[in-house]
Legacy VTK file of the C-alpha trace (Angstrom):
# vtk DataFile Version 3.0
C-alpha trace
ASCII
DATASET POLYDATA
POINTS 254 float
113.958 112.734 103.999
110.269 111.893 102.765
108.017 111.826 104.626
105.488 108.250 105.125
101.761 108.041 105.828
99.165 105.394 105.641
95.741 106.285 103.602
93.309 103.892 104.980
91.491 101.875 102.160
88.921 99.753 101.013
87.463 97.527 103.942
91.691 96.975 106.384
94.005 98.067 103.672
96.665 101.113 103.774
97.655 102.642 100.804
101.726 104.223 101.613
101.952 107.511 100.553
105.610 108.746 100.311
106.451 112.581 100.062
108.697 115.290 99.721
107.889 119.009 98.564
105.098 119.428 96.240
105.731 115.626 95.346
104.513 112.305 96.281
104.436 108.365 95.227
101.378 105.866 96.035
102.737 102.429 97.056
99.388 99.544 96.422
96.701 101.833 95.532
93.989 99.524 95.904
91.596 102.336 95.207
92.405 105.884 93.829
89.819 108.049 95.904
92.028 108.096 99.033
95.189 109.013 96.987
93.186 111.346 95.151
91.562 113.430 97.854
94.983 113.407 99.827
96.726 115.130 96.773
94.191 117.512 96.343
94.180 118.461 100.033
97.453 118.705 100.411
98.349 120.254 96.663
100.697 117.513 95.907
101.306 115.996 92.025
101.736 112.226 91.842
105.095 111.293 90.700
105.094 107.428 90.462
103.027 104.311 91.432
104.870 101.077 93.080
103.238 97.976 93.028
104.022 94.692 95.370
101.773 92.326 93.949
98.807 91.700 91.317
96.320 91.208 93.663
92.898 93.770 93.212
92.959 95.434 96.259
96.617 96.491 95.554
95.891 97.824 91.962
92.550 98.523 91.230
93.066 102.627 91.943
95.721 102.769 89.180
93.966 103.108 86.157
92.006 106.045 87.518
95.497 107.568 89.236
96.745 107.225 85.747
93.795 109.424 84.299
94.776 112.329 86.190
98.031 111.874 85.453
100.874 110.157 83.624
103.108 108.696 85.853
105.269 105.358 86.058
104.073 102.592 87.536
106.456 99.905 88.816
105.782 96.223 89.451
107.258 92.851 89.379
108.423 91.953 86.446
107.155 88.192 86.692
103.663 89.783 87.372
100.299 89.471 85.309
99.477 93.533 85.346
99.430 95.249 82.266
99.070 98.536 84.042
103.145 98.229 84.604
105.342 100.354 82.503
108.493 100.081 84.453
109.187 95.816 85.811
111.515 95.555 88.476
113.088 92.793 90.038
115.835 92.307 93.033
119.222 94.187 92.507
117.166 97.217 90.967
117.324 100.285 92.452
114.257 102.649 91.405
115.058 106.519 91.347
112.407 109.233 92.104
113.699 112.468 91.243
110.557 114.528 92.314
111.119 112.846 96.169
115.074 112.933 96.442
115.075 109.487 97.188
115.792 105.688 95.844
114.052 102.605 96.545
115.893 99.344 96.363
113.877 95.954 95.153
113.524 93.129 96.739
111.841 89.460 95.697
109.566 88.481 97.898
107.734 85.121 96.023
105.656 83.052 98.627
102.011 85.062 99.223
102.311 85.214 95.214
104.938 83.942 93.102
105.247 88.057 91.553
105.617 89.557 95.222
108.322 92.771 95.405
108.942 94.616 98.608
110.601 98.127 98.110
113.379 99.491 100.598
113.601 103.354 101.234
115.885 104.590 103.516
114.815 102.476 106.926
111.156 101.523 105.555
110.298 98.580 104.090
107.406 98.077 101.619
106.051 95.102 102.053
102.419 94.676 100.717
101.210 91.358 102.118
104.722 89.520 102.295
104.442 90.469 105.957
101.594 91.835 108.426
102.210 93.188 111.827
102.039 89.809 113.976
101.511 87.499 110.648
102.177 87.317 107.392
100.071 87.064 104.189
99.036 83.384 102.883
100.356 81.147 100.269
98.236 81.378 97.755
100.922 80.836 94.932
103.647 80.332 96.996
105.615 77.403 99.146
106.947 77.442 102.106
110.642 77.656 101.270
109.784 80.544 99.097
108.443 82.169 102.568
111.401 81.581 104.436
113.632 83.107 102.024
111.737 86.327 102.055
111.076 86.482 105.468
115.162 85.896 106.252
115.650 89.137 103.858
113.094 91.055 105.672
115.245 89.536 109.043
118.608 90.876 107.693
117.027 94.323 107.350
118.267 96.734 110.408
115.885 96.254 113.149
114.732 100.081 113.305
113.419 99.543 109.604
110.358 100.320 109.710
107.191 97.734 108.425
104.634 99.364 106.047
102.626 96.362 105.314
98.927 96.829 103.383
96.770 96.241 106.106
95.122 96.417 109.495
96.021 92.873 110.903
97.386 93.678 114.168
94.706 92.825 116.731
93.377 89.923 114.064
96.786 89.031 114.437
97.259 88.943 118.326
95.271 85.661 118.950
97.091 83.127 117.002
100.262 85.051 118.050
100.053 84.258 121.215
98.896 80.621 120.644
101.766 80.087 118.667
104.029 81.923 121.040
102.759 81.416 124.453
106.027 82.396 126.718
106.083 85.697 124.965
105.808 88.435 127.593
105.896 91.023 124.901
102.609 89.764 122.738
101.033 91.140 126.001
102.163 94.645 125.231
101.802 94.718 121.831
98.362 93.813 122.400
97.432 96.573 124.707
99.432 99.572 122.375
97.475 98.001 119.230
93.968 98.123 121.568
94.645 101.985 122.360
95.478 103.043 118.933
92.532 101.733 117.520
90.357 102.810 119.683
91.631 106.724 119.213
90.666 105.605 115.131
95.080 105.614 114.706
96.700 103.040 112.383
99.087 100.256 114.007
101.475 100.559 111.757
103.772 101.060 110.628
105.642 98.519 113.364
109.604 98.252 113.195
111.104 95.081 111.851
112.201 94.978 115.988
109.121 94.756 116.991
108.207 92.494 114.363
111.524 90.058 115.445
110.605 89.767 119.028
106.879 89.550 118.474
105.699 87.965 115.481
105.875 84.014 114.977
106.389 83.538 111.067
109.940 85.709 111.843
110.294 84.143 114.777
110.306 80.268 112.758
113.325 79.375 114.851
112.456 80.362 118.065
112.337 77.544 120.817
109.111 78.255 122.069
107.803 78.763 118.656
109.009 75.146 117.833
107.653 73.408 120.295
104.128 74.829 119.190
103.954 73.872 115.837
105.353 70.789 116.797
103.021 69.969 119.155
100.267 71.512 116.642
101.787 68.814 114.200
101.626 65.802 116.874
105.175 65.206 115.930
109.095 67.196 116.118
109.557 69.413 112.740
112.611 69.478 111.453
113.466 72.709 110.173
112.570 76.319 109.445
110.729 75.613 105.986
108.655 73.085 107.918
107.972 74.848 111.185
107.191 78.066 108.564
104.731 75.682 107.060
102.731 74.209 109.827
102.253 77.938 111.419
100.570 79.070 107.661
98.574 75.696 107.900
97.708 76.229 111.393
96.733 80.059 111.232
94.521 78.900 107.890
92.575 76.677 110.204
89.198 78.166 110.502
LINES 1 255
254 0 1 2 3 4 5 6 7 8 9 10 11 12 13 14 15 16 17 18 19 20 21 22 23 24 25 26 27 28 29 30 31 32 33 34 35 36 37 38 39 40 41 42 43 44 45 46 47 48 49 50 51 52 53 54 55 56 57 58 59 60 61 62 63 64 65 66 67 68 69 70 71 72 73 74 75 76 77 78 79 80 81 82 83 84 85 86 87 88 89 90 91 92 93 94 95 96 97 98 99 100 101 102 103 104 105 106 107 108 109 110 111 112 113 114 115 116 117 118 119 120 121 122 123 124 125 126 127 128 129 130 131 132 133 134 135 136 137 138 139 140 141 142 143 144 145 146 147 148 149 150 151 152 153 154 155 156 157 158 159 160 161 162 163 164 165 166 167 168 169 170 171 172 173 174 175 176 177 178 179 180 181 182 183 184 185 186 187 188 189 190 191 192 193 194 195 196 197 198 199 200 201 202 203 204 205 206 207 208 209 210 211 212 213 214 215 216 217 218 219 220 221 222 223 224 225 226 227 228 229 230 231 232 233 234 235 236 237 238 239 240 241 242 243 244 245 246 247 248 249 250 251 252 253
């Protein structure tokens, strides 16, 4: 079984690093000197590059990865990035020989209309599709595009475990609990986010339980959630894509 590590990056992102022997595969390098200096630490060889999204701070490390070495990269195949030699979309299944291991594709379209989340043996991959405690905004997106990528990240099995591409949690926590204000358990995800980063330790990755009990934009059809964005709205909401939608609106509220 590979093994699965967040590289810090850039100013809150995590580059996922995925190994096994003397192998390993960046997921979002946003920045190649973190990969870079980890492989040379450790004496690993890049085998391949997965990519969730166009967005800079996911991609910019890969032309300099590539220097160094010749590897596939994989992306969306409805995505913008010419640094992509292998597209994927949902229903593919992406083999790593080097690692031992498969990862399945998923569509994710709502933070960008290209978004891909990758699925590797109880971890999910999930770039900015979903933060611990949030999610990522719609910046190409709707709101019905959200929902249907957040219900395949729901059908996942709960241990699966949420490598998202950045640092959110405590940002996170606030609006949480304004959007959620019965939930007992915000309170202790709160105080285990507090004490890891003040030993200088990740968050993540979080498990799609914790995620389901925890964060609002899974938790679209809770009561309690409901009645928030309703009364955020000043008027009942009708369904998930709308409840979905007044929570991004609300949480984009400066």
């Amino acid at each position: 079984m590979p093994a699965i590590l967040p590289l810090p990056a850039l100013e809150d992102n995590y580059i996922w690093l995925v190994r096994h022997g003397p192998f390993a595969v960046a997921v979002d390098p946003g920045e190649a000197a973190p990969v870079r200096e980890y492989l040379e630490k450790e004496g690993l060889e890049l085998a391949a590059i997965l990519v969730t999204h166009h967005h800079w701070d996911h991609t910019d490390g890969i032309a300099e990865l590539l220097q160094a070495r010749q590897v596939p990269v994989y992306g969306p195949a409805r995505g913008p990035l010419a640094a992509v030699s292998r597209p994927v979309r949902e229903g593919e299944t992406i083999a790593v020989p080097e690692l031992g291991a498969e990862f399945a594709v998923l569509d994710f379209p709502g933070h960008t209309r290209d978004h891909v989340g990758y699925v590797l043996a109880g971890a999910l991959f999930c770039g900015d599709t979903l933060f611990s405690l949030g999610c990522g905004r719609l910046f190409e997106g709707t709101a019905e595009q959200a929902v249907g990528s957040m219900n395949k990240i729901r059908a996942l099995p709960d241990g699966t475990l949420i490598c998202c591409a950045h640092e959110y949690t405590l940002e996170n926590l606030p609006f949480a609990k304004k959007a959620d204000p019965g939930n007992a358990a915000l309170g202790h995800r709160g105080e285990e986010a507090a004490a890891l980063r003040a030993k200088g330790l990740p968050t993540l990755p979080s498990t799609l339980a914790q995620e389901k009990a925890t964060n609002p934009f899974l938790r679209f059809d809770a009561p309690d959630v409901i009645r928030s964005a309703s009364g955020h709205a000043g008027h009942p909401l009708s369904g998930p894509v709308e409840v979905f939608a007044v929570l991004r609106a609300w949480r984009d509220e400066k």
